[in-house]
SERO-4910 file (N, C-alpha, C, O; in steps of 0.05 Angstrom, whole numbers):
BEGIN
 pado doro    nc1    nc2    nc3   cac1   cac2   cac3    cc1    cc2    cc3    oc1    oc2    oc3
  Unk    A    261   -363    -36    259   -334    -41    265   -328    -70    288   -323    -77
  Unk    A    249   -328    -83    247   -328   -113    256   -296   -122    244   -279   -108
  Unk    A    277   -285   -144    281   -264   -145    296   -262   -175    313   -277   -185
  Unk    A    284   -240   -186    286   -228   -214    308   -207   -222    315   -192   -205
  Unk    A    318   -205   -248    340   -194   -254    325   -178   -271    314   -186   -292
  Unk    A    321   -142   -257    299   -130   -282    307   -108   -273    314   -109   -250
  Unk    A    309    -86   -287    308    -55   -284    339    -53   -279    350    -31   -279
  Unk    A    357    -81   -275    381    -66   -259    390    -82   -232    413    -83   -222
  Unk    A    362    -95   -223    367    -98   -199    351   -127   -197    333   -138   -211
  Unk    A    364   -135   -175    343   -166   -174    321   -160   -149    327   -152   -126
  Unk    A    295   -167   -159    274   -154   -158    266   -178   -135    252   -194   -147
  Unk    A    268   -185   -113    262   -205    -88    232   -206    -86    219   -186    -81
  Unk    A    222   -229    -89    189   -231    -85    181   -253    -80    192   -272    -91
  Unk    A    155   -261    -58    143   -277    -51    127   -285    -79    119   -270    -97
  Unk    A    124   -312    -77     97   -326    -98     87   -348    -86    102   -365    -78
  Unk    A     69   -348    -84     48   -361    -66     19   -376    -75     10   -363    -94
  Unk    A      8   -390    -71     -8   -404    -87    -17   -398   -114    -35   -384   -122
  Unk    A      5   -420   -129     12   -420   -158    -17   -426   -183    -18   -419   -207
  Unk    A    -39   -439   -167    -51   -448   -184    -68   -424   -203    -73   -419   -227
  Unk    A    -76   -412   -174   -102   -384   -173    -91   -365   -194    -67   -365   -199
  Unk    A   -111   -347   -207   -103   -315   -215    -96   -304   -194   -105   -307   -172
  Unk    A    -71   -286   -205    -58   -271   -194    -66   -250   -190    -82   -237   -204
  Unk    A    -48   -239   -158    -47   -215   -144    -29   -210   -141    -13   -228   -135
  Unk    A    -18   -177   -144      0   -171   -136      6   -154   -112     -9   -134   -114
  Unk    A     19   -151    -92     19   -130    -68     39   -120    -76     57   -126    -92
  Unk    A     30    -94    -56     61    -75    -66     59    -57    -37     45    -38    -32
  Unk    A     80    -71    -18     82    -51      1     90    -19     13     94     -2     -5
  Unk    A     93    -12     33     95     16     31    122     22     46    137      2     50
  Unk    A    130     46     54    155     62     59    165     43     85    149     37    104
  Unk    A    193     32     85    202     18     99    200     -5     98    219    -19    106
  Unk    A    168    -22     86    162    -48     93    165    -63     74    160    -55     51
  Unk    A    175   -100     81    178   -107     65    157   -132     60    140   -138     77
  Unk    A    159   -145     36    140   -159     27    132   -184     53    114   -200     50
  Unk    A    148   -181     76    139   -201     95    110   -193    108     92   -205    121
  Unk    A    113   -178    102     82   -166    130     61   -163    120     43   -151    131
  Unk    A     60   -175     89     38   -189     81     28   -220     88      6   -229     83
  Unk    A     44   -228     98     48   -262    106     26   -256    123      5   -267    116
  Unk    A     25   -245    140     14   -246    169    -14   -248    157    -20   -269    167
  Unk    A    -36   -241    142    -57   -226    139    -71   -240    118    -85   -261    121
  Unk    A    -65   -223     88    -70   -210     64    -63   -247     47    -80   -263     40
  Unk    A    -34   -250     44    -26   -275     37    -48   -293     36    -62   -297     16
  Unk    A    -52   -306     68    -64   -330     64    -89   -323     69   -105   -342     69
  Unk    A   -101   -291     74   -137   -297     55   -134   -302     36   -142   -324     30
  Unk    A   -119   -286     14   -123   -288    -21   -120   -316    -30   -133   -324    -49
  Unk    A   -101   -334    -15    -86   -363    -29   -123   -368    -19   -142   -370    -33
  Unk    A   -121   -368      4   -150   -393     14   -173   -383    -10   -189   -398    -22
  Unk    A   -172   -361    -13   -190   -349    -39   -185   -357    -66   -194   -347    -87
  Unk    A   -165   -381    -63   -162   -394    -92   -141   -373   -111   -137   -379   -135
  Unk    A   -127   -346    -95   -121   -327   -116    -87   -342   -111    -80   -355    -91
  Unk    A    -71   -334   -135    -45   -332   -138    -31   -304   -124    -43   -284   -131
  Unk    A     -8   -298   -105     -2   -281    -89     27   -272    -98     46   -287    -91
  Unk    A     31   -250   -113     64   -239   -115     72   -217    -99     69   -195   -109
  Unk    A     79   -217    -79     93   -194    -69    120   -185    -59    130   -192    -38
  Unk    A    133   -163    -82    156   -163    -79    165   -132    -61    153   -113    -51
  Unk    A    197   -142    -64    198   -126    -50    214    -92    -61    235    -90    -73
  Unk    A    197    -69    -52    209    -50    -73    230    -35    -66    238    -31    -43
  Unk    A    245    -21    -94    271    -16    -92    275      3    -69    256     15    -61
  Unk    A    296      6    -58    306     25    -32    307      1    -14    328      0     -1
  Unk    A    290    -20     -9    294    -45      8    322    -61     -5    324    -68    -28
  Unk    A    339    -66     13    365    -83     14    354   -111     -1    332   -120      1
  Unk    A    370   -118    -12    395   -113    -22    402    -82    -51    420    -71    -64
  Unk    A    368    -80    -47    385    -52    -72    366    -30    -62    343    -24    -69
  Unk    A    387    -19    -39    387      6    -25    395     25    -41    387     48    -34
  Unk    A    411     25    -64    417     39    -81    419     32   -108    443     25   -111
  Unk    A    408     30   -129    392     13   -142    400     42   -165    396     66   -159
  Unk    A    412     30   -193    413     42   -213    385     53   -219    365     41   -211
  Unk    A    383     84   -240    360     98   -236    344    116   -217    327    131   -226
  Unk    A    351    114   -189    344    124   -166    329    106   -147    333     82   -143
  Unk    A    309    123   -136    291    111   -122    256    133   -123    243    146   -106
  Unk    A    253    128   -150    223    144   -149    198    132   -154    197    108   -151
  Unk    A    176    143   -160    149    128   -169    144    107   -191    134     85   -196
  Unk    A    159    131   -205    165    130   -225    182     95   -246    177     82   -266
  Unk    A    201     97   -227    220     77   -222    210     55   -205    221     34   -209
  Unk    A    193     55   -188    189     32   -173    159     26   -189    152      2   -184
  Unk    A    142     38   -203    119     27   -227    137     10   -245    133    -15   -245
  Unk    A    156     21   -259    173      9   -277    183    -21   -270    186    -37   -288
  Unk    A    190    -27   -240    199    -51   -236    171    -74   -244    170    -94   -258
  Unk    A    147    -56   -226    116    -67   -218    114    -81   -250    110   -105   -253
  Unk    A    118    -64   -269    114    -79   -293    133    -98   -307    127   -116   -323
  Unk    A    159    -90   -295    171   -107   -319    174   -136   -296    188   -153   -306
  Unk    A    165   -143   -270    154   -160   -252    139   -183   -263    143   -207   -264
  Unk    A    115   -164   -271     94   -170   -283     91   -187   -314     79   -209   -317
  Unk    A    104   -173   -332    117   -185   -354    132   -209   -353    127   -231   -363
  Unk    A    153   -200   -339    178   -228   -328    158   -249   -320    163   -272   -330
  Unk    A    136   -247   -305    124   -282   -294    102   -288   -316     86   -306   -308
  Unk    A     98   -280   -337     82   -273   -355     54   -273   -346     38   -285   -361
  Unk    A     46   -264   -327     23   -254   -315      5   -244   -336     12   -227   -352
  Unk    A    -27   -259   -335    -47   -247   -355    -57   -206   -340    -45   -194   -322
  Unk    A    -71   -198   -351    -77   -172   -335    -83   -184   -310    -95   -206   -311
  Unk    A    -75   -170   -282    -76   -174   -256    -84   -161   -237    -81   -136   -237
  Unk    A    -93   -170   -219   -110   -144   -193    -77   -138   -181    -59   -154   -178
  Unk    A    -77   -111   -175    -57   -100   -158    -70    -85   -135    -90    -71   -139
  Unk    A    -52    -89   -102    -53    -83    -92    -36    -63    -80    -14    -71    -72
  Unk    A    -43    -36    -76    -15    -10    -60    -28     -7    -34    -52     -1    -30
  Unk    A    -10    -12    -17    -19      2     10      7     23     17     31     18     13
  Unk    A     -7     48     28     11     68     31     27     83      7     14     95     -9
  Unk    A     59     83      4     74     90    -13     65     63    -37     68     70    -60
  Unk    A     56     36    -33     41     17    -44     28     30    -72     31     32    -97
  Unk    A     11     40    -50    -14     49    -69     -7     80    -93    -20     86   -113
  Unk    A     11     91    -84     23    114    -95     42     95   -128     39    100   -151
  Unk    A     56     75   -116     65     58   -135     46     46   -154     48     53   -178
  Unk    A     33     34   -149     -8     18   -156    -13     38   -175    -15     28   -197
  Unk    A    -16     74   -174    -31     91   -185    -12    104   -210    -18    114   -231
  Unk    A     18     96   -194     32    108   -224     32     79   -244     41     82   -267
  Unk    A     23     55   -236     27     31   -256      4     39   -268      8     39   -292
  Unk    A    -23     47   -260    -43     51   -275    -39     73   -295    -47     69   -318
  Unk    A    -27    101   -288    -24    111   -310     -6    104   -334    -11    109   -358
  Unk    A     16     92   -325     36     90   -346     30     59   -366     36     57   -390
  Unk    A     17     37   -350     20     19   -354     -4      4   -346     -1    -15   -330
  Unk    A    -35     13   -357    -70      1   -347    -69    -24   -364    -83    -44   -361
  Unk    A    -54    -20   -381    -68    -49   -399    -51    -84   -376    -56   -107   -384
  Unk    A    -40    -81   -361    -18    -96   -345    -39   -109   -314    -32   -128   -299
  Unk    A    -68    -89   -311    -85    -85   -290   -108    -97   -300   -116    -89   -322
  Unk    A   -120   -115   -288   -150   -113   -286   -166   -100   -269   -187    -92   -277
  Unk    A   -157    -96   -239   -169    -81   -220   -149    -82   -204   -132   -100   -201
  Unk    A   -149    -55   -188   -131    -43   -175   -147    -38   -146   -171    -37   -142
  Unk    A   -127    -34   -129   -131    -33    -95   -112    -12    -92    -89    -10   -102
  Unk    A   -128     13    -68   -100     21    -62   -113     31    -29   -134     45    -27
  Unk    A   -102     24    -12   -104     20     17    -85     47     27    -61     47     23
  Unk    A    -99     68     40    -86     87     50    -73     95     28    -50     90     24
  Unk    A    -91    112      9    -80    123    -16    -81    147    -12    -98    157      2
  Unk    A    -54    166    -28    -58    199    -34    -49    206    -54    -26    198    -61
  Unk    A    -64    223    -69    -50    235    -87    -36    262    -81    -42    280    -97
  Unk    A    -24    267    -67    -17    291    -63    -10    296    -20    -27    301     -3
  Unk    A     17    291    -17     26    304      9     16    323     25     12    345     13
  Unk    A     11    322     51    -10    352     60     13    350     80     29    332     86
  Unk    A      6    386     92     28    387    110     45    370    131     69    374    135
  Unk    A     30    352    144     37    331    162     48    309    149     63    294    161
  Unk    A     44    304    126     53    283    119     87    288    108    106    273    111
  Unk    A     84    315     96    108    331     93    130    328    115    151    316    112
  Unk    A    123    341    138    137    334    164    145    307    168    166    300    179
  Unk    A    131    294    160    144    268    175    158    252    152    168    230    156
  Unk    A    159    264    130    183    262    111    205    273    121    224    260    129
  Unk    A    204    295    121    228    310    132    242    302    158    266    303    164
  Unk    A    220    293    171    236    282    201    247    256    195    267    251    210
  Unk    A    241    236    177    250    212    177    279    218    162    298    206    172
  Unk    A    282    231    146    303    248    132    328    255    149    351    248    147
  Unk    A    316    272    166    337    283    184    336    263    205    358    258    215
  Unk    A    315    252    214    335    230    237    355    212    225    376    206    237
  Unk    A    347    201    196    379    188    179    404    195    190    423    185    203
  Unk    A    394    224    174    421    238    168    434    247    193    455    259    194
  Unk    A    418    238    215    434    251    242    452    235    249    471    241    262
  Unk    A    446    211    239    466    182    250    456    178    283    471    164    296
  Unk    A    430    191    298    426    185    322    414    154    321    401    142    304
  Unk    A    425    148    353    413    119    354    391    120    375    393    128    399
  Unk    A    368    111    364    342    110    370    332     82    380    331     61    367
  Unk    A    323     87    413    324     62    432    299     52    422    283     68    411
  Unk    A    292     22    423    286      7    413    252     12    423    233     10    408
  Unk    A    251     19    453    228     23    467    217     51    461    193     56    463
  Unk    A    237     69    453    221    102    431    211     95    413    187     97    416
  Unk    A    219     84    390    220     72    366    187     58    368    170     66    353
  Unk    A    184     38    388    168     22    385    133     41    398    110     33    393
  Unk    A    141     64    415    116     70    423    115    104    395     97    119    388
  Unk    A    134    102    390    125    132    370    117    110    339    107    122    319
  Unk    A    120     89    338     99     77    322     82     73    321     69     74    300
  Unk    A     71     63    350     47     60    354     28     81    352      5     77    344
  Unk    A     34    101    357     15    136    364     19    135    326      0    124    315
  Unk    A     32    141    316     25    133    286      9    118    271     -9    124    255
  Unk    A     16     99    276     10     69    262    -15     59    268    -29     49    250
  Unk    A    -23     62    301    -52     48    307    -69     68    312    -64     92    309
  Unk    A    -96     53    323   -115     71    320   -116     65    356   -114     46    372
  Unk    A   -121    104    357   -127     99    392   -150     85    405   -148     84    429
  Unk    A   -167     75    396   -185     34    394   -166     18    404   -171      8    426
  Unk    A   -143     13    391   -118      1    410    -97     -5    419    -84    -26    421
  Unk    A    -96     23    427    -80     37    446   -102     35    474    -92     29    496
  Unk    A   -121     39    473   -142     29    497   -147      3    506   -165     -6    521
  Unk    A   -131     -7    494   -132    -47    494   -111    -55    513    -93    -60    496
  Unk    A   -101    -58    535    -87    -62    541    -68    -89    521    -48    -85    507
  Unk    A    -85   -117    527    -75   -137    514    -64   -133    485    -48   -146    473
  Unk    A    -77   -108    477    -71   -113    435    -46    -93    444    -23    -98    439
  Unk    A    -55    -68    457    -23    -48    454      1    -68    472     24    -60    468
  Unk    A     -1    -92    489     28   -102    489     44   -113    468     67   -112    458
  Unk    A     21   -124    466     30   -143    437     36   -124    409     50   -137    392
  Unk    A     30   -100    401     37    -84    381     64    -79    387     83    -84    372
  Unk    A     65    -59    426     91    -53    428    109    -70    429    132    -60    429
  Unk    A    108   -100    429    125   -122    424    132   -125    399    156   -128    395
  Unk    A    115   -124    380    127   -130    356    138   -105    341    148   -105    319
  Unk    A    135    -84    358    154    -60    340    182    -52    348    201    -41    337
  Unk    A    177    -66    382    207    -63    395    228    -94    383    252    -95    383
  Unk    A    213   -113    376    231   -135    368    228   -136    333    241   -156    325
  Unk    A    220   -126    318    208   -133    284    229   -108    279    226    -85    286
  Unk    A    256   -123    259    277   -107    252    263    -96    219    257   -113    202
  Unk    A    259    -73    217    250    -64    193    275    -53    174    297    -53    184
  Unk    A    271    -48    157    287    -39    129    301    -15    132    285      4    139
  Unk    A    324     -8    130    336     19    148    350     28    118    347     15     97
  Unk    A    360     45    119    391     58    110    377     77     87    353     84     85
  Unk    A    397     80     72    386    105     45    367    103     25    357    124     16
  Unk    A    361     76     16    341     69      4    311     71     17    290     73      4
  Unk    A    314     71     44    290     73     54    286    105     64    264    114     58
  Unk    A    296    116     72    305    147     69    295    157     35    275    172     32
  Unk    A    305    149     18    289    157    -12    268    152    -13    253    167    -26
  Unk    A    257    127      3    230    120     -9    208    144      9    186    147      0
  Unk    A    212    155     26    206    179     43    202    200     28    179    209     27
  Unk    A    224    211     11    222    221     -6    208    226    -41    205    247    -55
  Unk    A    201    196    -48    192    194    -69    166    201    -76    162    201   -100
  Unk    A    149    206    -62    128    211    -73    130    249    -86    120    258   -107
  Unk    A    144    260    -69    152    289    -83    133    313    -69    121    312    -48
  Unk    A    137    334    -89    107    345    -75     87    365   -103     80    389   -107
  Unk    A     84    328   -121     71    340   -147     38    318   -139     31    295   -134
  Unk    A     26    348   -144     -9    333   -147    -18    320   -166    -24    329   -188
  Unk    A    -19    293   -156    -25    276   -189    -60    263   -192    -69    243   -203
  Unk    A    -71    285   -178   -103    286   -180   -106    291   -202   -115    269   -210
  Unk    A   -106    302   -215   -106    313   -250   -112    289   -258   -133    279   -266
  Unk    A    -82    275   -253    -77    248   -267    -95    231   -272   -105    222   -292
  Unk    A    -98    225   -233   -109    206   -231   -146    203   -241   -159    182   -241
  Unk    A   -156    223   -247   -178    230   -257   -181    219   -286   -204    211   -291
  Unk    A   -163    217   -305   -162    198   -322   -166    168   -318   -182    156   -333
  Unk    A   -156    156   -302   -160    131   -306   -177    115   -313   -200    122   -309
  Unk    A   -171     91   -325   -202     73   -332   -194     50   -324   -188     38   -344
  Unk    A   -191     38   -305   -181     15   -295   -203     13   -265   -204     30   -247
  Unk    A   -220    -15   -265   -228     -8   -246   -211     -7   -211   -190    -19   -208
  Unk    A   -223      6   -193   -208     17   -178   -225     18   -148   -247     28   -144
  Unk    A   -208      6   -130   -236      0   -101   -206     19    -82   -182     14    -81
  Unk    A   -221     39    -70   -205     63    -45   -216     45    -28   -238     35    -28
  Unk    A   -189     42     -7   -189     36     17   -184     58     43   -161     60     50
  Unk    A   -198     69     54   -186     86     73   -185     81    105   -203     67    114
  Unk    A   -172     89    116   -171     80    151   -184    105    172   -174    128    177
  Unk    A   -206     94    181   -212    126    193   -194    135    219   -197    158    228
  Unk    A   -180    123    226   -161    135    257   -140    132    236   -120    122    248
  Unk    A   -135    135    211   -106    139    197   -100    169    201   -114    188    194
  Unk    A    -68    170    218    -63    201    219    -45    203    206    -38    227    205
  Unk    A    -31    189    192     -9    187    170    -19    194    148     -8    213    138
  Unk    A    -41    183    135    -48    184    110    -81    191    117    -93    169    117
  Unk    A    -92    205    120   -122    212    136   -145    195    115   -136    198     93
  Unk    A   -159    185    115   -180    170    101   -197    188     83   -217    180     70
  Unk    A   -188    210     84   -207    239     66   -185    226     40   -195    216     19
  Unk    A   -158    229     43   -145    235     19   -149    210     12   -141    213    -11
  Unk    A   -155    185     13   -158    159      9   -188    157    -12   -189    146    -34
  Unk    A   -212    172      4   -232    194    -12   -227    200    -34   -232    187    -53
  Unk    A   -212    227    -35   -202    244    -53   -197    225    -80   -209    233   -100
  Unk    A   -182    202    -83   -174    191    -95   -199    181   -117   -199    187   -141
  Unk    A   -223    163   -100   -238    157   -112   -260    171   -117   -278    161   -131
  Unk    A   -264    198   -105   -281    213   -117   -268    227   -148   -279    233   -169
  Unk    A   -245    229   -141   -236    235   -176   -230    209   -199   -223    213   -222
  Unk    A   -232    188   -191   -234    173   -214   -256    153   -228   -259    129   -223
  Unk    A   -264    162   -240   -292    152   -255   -296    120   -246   -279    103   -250
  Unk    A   -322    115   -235   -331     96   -220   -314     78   -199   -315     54   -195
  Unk    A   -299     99   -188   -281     78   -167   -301     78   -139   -320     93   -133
  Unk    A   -292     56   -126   -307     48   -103   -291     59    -80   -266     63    -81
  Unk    A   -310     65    -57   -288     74    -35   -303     54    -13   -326     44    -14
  Unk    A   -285     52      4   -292     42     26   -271     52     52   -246     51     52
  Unk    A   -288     60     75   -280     66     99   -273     53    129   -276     66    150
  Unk    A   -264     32    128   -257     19    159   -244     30    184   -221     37    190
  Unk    A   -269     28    197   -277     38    230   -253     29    240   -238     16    225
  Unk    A   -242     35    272   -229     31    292   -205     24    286   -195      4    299
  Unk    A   -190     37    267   -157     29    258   -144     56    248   -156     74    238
  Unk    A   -121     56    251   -100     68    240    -84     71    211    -98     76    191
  Unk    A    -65     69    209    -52     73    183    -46     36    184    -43     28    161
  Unk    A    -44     18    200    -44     -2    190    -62    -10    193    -61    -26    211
  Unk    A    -82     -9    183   -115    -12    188   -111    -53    167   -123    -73    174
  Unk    A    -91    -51    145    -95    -80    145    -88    -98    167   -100   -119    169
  Unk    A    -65    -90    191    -61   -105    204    -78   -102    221    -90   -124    223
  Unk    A    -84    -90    231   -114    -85    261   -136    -94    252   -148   -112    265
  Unk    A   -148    -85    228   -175    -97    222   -174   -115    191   -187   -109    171
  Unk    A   -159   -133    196   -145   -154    168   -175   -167    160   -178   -174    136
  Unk    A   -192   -170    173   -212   -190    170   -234   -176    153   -248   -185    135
  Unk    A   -232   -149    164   -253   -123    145   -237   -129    125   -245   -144    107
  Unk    A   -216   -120    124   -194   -103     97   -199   -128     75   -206   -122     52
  Unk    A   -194   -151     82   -189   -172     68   -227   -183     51   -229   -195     29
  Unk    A   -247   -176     65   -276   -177     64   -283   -154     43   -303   -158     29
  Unk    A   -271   -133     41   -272   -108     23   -256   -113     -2   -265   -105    -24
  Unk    A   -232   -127      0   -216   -136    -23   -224   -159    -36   -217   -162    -60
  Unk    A   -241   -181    -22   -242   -206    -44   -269   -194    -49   -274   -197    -73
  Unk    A   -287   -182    -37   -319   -179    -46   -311   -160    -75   -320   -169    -96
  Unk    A   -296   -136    -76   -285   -125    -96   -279   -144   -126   -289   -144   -149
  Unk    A   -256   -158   -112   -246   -188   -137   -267   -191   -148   -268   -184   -172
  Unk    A   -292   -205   -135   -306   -218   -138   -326   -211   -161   -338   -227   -175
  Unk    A   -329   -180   -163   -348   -172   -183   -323   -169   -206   -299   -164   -205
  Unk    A   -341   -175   -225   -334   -174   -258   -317   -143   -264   -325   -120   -258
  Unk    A   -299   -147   -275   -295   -118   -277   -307   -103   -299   -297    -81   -303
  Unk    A   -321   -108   -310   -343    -86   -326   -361    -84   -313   -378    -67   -319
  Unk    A   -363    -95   -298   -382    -76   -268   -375    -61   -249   -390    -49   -233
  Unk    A   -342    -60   -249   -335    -41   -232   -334    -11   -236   -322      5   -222
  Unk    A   -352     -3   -262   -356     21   -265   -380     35   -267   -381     55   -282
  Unk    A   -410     23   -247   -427     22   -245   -439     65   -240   -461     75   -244
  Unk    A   -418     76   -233   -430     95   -220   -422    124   -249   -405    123   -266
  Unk    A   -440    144   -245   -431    167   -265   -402    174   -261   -391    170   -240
  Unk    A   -386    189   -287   -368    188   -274   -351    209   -261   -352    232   -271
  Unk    A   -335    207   -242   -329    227   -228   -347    224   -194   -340    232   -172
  Unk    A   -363    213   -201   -368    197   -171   -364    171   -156   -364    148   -166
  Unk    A   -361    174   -141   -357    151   -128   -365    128   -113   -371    134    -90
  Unk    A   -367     98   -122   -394     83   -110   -376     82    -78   -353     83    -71
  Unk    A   -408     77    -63   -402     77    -36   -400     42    -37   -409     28    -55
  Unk    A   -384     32     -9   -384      2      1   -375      6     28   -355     15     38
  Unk    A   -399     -5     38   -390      3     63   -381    -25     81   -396    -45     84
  Unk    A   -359    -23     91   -349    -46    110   -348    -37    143   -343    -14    150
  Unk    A   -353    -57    161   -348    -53    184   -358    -18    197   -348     -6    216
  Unk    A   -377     -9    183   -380     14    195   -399     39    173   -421     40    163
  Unk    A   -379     54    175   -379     78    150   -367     64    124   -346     52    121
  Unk    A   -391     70    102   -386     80     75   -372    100     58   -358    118     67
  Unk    A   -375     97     39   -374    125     17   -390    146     19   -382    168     11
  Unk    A   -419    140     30   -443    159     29   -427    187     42   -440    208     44
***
């Protein structure tokens, strides 16, 4: 478990087939760099790519981590990560709060990027998403203890897509691994709830020049696949793509699409990833619906 002394804090990260160009993941609120193993990992290695994914601040051991716990602050690690392994420019990957991290490395820090991913992206909190800040907030702060079998089915109505929740075989096996898979708890992960804020960084993100492939989930009710949209219709020639019959973990449910959308992406040159006028967005369509 290889791990870096940067920002303050030692920065815990997987590295994974050493030979390939590198990738970096960057997971989302609560999760830690393991639950890329399952999936994402060993397409990219078998794809010949090099794999870094660490794990970001608010995750233990630095639940409270000099500087806070913001976007802001967790881009800042993303780079000085990046620097520390002396990484040439690199594809990055954000899923979720991921991709919120992914979008502030691109503004602050594009020359560090060759092409960027951001899976269940938003620029900007909508009311629901709001709420369920707030509730993760206050269930903290309540100190209530939450049975293992609540826990594991109010993830699921989140997390998956009702596709399978109609599965009998796939919803045991989900509700198994959410009632037994100990995730990242305490105040750091409580901030990371909080970090994204409630500032619209569409403006922003409309600047960018880095190329840029939107991932969105259409049964995502956490993060809805419009705002995933939104993203790449405001940044000059970004690609979007839409995957059918999944949820907010649409990499774990449909890993085989997600992962078929991310190396086909790699794969083109990045001075071709800005094929379209700008301010629109090229369509790619996987497993279903497009951009169109």
């Amino acid at each position: 478990m290889p791990s870096a002394y940067l920002n303050g804090l030692d920065l815990v990260h997987d590295d994974t087939g050493s030979d390939g160009e590198p990738v970096v993941l960057v997971n989302g609120t609560g999760a830690t760099r393991t639950a890329w193993r399952a999936h994402q990992t060993p397409a990219l290695v078998a794809a010949g790519y090099r794999v870094i994914a660490p794990d970001n601040r608010g995750i233990p051991p630095n639940a409270l981590p000099p500087g806070g716990i913001t976007l802001e602050a967790m881009a800042a690690d993303l780079a000085a990560l990046i620097e520390h392994l002396a990484l040439p420019p690199c594809r990055v990957v954000g899923f979720s709060l991921g991709a919120s991290i992914v979008g502030e490395l691109l503004l602050t820090r594009p020359e560090l990027v060759s092409q960027a991913v951001m899976m269940a992206g938003r620029a900007r909190v909508d009311a629901f998403g709001g709420a369920v800040n707030r509730a993760a907030a206050d269930l903290y702060d309540s100190g209530a203890a939450v049975p293992a079998s609540h826990r594991a089915v109010f993830q699921a109505l989140c997390y998956l897509s009702p596709h399978t929740l109609r599965d009998p075989a796939a919803v045991r096996d989900w509700l198994d691994v959410f009632t037994y898979a100990e995730g990242a708890t305490g105040p750091g992960v409580r901030a990371q709830h909080e970090a994204m804020g409630d500032v619209d960084r569409l403006p922003r993100y409309a600047t960018l020049d880095v190329p840029l492939l939107c991932i969105g989930f259409a049964d995502d009710v956490m993060i809805p696949a419009a705002a995933s949209r939104e993203i790449a219709d405001a940044v000059p020639g970004a690609r979007y793509t839409e995957i059918e019959r999944c949820g907010h973990y649409g990499h774990l449910e449909r890993p085989v699409e997600v992962n078929a959308a991310m190396l086909d992406f790699f794969a083109r040159r990045p001075e071709a990833a800005h094929p379209a006028a700008p301010g629109r967005a090229v369509p790619a369509s996987v497993s279903g619906r497009g951009g169109a």
